[in-house]
N, C-alpha and C positions, 0 to 999 in steps of 0.2 A: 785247525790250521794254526801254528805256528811264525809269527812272524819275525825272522832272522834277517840279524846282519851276519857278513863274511869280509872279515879280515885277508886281504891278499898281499899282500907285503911279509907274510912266511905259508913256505912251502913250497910244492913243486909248481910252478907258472904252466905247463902243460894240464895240470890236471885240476887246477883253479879254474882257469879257460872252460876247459869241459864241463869241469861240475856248476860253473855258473852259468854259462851258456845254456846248454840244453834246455835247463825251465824256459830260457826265452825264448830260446828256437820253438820250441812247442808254440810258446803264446804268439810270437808273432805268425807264426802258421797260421791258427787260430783268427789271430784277426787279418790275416789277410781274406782267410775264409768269409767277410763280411762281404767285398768284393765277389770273392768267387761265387758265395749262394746267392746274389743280387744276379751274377751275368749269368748263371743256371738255369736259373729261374725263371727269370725274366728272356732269356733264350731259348726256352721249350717250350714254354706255355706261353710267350704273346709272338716271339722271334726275331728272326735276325735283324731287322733295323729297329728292334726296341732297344736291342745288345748294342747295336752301335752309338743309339742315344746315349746311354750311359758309356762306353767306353770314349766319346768322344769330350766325354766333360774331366776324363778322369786328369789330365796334366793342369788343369786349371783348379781344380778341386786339391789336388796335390800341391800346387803352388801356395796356395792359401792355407791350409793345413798347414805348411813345410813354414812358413813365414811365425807363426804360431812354435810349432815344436822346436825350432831352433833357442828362442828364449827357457825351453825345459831342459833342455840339453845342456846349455851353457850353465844354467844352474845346477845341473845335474854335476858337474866335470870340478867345477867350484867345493860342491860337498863331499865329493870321493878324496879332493885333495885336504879338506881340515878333515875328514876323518881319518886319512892316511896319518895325519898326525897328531892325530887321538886330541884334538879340539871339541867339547860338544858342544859346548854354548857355544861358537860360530856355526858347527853346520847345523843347530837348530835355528838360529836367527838366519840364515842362509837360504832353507825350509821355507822361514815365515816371508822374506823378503823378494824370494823369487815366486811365492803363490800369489802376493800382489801383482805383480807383472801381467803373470799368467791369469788375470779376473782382467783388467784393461784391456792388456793388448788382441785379446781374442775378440772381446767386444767391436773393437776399432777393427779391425780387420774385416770382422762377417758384417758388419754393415757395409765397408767397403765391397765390397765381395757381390754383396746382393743385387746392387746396384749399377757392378759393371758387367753382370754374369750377358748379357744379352752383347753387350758390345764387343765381351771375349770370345762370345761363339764365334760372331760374324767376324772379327780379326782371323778365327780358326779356319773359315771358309763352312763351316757348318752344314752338309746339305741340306737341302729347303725341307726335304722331305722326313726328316728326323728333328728337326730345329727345334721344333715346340716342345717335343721329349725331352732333349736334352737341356732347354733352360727350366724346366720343372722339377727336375732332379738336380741341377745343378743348386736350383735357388733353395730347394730344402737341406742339401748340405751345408750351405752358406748359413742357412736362419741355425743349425745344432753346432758352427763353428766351437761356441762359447761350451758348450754339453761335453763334446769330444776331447776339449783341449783338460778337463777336469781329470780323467783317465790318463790322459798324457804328463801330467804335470806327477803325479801321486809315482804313478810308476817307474817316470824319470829318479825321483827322489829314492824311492825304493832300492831302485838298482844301483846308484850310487853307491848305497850303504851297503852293497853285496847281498840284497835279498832280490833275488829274480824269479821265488817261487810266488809269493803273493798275487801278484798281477796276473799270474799264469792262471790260477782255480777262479778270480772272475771274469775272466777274456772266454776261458773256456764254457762257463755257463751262457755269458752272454753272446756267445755265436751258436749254441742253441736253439735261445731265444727268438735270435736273427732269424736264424733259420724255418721258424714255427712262425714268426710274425711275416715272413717273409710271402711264404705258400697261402696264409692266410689272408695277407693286403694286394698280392698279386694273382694270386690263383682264385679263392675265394670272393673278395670283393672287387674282383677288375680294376685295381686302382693302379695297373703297367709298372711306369717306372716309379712314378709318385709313392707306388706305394712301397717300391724297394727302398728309398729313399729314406722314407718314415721309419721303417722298419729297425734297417741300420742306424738311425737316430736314439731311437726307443732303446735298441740292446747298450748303444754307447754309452749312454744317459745311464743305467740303471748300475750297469759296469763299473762305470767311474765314479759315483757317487757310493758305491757300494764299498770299492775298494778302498776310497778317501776315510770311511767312516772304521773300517777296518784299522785303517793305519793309525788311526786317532785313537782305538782303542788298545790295540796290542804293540805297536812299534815305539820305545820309549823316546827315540829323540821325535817323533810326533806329538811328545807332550810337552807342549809349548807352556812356559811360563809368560806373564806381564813380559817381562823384559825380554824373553825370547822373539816377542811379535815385534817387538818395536822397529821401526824401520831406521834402516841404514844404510845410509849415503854411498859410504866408501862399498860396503859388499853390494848393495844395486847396481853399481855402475862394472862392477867386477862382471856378475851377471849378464851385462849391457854388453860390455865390453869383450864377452868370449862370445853372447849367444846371440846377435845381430849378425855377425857374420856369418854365425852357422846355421840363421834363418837366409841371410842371403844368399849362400851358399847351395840350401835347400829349396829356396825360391827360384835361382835362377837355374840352377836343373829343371825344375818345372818349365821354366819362360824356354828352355830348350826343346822341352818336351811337348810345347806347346807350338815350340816351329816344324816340330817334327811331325807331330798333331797335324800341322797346315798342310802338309805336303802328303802327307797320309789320306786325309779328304778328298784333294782333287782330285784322286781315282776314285771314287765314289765309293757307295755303303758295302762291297762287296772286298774292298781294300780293307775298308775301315773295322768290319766285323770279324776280317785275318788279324789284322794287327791286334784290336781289340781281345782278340783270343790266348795270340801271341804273349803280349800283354802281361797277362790274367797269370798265365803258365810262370812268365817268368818273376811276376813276383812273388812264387810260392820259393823259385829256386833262390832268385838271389837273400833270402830269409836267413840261411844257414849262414851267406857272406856278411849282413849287415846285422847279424846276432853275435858273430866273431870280434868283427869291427867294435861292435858297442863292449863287450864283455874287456877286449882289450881299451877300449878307453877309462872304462873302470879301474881294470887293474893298474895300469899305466896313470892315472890320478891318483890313486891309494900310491903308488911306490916313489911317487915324484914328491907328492905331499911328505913321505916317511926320508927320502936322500937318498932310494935305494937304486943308482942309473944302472950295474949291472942286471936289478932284475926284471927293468925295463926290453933291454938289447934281448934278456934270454926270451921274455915273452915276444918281442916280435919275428926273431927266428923261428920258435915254436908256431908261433900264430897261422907263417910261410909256409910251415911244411905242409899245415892241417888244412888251408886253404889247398895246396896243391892236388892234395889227394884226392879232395872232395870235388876241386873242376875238373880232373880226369874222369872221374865216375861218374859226374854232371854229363858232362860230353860224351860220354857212349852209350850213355842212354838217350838223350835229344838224335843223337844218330840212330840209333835203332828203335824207338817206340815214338818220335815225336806225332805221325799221323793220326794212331788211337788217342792218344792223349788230346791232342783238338778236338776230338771227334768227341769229348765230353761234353763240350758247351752247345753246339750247334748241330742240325743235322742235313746242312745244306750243302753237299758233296764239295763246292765250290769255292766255299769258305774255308772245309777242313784240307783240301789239298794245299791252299796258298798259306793258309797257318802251320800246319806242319813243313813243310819248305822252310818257310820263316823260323823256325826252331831249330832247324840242322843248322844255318848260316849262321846265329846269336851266340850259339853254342860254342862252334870254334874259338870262339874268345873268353871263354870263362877263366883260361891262366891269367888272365892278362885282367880281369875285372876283379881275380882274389889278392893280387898284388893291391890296385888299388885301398880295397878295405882296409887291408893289414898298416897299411901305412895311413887313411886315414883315422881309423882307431888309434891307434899308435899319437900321430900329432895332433889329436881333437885333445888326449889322455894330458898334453906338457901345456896343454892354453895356446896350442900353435894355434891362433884365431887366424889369423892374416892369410896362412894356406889354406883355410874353409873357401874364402872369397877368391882367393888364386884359382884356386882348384870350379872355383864354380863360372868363372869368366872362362876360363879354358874350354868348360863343356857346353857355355852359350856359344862360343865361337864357332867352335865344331859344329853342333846341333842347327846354325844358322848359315853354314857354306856346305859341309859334306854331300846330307839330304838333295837339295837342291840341282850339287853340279854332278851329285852319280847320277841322279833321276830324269835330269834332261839329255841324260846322252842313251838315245834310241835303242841301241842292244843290250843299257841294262836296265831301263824306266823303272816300272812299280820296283823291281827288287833293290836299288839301290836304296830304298828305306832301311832293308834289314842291314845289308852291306855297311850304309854308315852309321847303325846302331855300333857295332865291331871295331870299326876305325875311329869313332868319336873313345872307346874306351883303351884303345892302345895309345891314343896321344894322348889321353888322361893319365892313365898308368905310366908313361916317360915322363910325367912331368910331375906326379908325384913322386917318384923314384925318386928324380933329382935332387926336390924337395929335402928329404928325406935323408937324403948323404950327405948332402950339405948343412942347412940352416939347420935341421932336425936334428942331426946328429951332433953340432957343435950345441946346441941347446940341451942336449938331456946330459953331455958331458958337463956341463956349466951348473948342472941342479946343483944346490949347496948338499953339505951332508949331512944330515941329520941322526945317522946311528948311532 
């Protein structure tokens, strides 16, 4: 293995996109797959209210996660733009000063975390009869917060500098692993959820420590001097300063997800196991949108960092088309195959009719969610910190009135879940649009020029 950076600031921005993307799409497949072999798993050999256990912690685990990766991101967006301008000693000390961050704040978090996991079930509404599952895997996520975030921090950094294969060949051995640890602490030793939990812990752990030691060996601006470690003020707060909102941005889609979470429970564990499904499925799909997203925030920091705003404007046209094409094809297949595809997790006839249902309805709005992307990639790529936080009050908003007032009107109860999944993402997508053609657009015309 070879560990490379990639230059994007020359070439063609269509085919940058692609050739970096893909390794990710792959990897993030892969690790969504950690997920998927836990709800498999744990859905066929113990069943359907073990699956709901774990699906029901999944917006609170994500929250706490998401408050963590946003600090690797922001650091992330910081080293794509000094490498853009062929800086090394900043984006090695950049490196050194966002892996501090990233040793604390995970720390501070999963202790947090651990400690309110029982009070978040019960705010969830949690049924009684899954409860104890669910804060047993939720509390062993909490205790590996600090394990996980190690894998997230290496590979933020990586991809920055345009290498998005590395992280791919250890994500892909360590869901494997997952998946062998997996059968073996749930199937073999009867340990349910606790032991998918562990499981996923162990592959993340081995992942990310693997990967980190990798980069330390083959990636050169990994080779930190004295003076490259030294901490600094002005680039920490730089750091502080892009990747707080893009933790809260990412945390309060959680806190959304976790109202939406509430209202999903009170139909009890046969809701909860559709949605849960639902779920699963769809974060295989939206992978392709927030591998685009991400790949466009790279390039779009390399080109902002170098003064280059025309090839900013051509990457986010490009970006629109490749999303379009991909939610057309997304969508006619959720129309015509989504029932089998439920039918992977569970085998309780009950569950897969109301998750496949729920698939056709989420579905209709995937133009409307690739828009989204395109335009957060895009303003995550220029340090637009302020729309991360816009953009994520918008989707507590929604996620806190929609759910609610479709579900208490009688002729469209439980389905109003999927319904305002759809509608929270078309007022999302007008309100990044606008974003976008305004403050956005007067901002990358403003980039000074550096060629």
């Amino acid at each position: 293995m070879k560990s490379k950076t990639l230059d994007m600031t020359q070439g063609s921005p269509a085919r940058l996109l692609m050739f970096f993307a893909l390794p990710m799409l792959v990897g993030n497949i892969f690790q969504q797959l950690y997920n998927l072999v836990d709800s498999v798993v744990v859905g066929r050999l113990v069943g359907a209210q073990a699956l709901a256990a774990i699906g029901t912690t999944s917006s609170i685990t994500f929250m706490f996660f998401a408050l963590c990766n946003g600090i690797g991101a922001g650091g992330g967006i910081i080293v794509s733009q000094w490498y853009g301008r062929h800086d090394e000693d900043r984006v090695r000390n950049c490196i050194a000063n966002t892996a501090y961050i990233m040793i604390a704040f995970p720390l501070a978090v999963g202790i947090l975390a651990y400690v309110t996991a029982p009070v978040l079930l019960k705010l969830l509404k949690t049924p009684d009869d899954i409860f104890a599952s669910s804060l047993s895997y939720l509390r062993v996520m909490c205790v590996g917060l600090v394990l996980v975030s190690v894998y997230n921090f290496v590979s933020s950094m990586l991809r920055a500098l345009g290498d998005s294969r590395t992280p791919l060949y250890f994500l892909i051995f360590s869901c494997i692993l997952n998946a062998g640890l997996d059968i073996l602490f749930v199937g073999g030793l009867g340990l349910n959820v606790f032991g998918a939990g562990i499981a996923t812990l162990i592959a993340q752990f081995i992942s990310g420590f693997a990967c980190i030691a990798f980069a330390l060996r083959k990636n050169p601006y990994f080779h930190l001097s004295r003076e490259d470690l030294r901490f600094n003020r002005s680039m920490t707060l730089d750091i502080i300063r892009i990747g707080i909102p893009l933790s809260l941005q990412f945390s309060m889609i959680a806190i959304s997800s976790m109202a939406l979470q509430r209202v999903v429970n009170s139909f009890g564990a046969v809701t909860v196991a559709a949605f849960t499904t639902g779920s699963r499925v769809e974060q295989i799909i939206h992978q392709p949108y927030q591998t685009l997203s991400s790949a466009l925030t790279t390039y779009t920091g390399q080109n902002y960092g170098a003064g280059k705003r025309e090839r900013i404007f051509e990457g986010f046209r490009k970006g629109l088309l490749i999303m379009a094409v991909f939610s057309i094809v997304m969508m006619v297949i959720m129309q015509l195959f989504s029932r089998p595809i439920a039918s992977l997790f569970v085998k309780d006839e009950a569950v897969i009719e109301l998750g496949g249902a729920a698939l056709r309805i989420t579905s209709l709005f995937y133009l409307i969610l690739g828009v989204i992307y395109v335009v957060r990639g895009t303003l995550m790529g220029i340090g637009d910190s302020f729309f991360a936080l816009y953009n994520g009050i918008i989707e507590v908003i929604g996620r806190f009135t929609v759910p609610f007032l479709l579900t208490a009107i009688p002729s469209v109860g439980k389905w109003g879940i999927w319904w305002s999944v759809g509608i929270v993402w078309a007022i999302s997508g007008i309100t990044a649009w606008l974003r976008y053609r305004t403050s956005g657009y007067k901002r990358i015309m403003a980039i000074p020029d550096r060629q």
